[in-house]
C-alpha positions in Angstrom: 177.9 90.3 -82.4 176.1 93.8 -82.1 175.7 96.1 -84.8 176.4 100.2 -83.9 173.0 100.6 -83.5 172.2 97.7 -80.8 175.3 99.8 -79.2 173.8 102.4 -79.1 170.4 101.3 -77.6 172.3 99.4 -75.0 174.4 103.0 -73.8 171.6 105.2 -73.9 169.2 102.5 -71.7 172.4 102.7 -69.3 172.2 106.5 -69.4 168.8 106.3 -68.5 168.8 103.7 -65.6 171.5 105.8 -64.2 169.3 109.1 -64.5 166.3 107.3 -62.9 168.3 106.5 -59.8 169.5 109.9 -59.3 166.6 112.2 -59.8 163.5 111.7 -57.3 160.3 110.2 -58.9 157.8 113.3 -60.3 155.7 114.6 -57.1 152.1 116.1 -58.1 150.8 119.7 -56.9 147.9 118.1 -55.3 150.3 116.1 -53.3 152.5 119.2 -52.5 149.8 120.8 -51.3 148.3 118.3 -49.0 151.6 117.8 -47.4 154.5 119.8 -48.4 156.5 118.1 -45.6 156.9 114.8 -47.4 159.5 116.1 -50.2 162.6 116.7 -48.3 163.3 119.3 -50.7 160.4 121.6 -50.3 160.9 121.0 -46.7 164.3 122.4 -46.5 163.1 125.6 -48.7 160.1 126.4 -46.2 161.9 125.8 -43.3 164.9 127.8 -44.5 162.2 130.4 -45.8 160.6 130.9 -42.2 164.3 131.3 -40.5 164.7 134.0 -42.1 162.0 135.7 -41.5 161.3 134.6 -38.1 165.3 134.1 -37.1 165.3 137.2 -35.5 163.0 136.0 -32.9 165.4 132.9 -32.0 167.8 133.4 -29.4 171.2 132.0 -28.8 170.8 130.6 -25.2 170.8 127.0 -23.9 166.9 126.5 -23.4 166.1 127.8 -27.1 167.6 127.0 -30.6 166.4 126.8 -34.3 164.8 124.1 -33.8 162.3 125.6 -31.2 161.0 127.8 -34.7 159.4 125.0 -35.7 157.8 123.1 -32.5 154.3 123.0 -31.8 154.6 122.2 -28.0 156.9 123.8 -25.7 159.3 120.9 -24.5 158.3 119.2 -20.9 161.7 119.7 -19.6 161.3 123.8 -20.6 158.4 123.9 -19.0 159.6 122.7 -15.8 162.3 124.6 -15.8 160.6 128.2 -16.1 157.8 126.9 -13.8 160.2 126.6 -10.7 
């Protein structure tokens, strides 16, 4: 049948497909710094970098939330509402 060694191959090529499914494939710097926004990872760092920085100008009220840190554009429905 197998010898210890074929064994051996066989569990660590296992290991290894296992390893390759978990971890994300290797992203370059050049990327990163073209677009930081496509690793979900780095994403989650900067935007929970600039909440803290910038949280304290966030307030707790039904026309603004955390996500209203990171819009560009004012929503249409805000805007019509402070226009009135």
């Amino acid at each position: 049948m197998f010898s210890l060694q074929a064994g051996a191959y066989v569990l660590m090529a296992m290991n290894r497909i296992r390893q390759m499914h978990a971890q994300p494939a290797p992203i370059s710097v050049t990327q990163m710094s073209n677009n930081p926004y496509v690793v979900k990872l780095l994403r989650k760092a900067i935007d929970g970098g600039a909440f803290k920085i910038y949280g304290h100008w966030v307030k707790r009220s039904e026309n603004q939330n955390r996500a209203a840190l990171f819009e560009i554009d004012i929503k249409r429905d805000i805007k019509l509402s402070t226009s009135r």
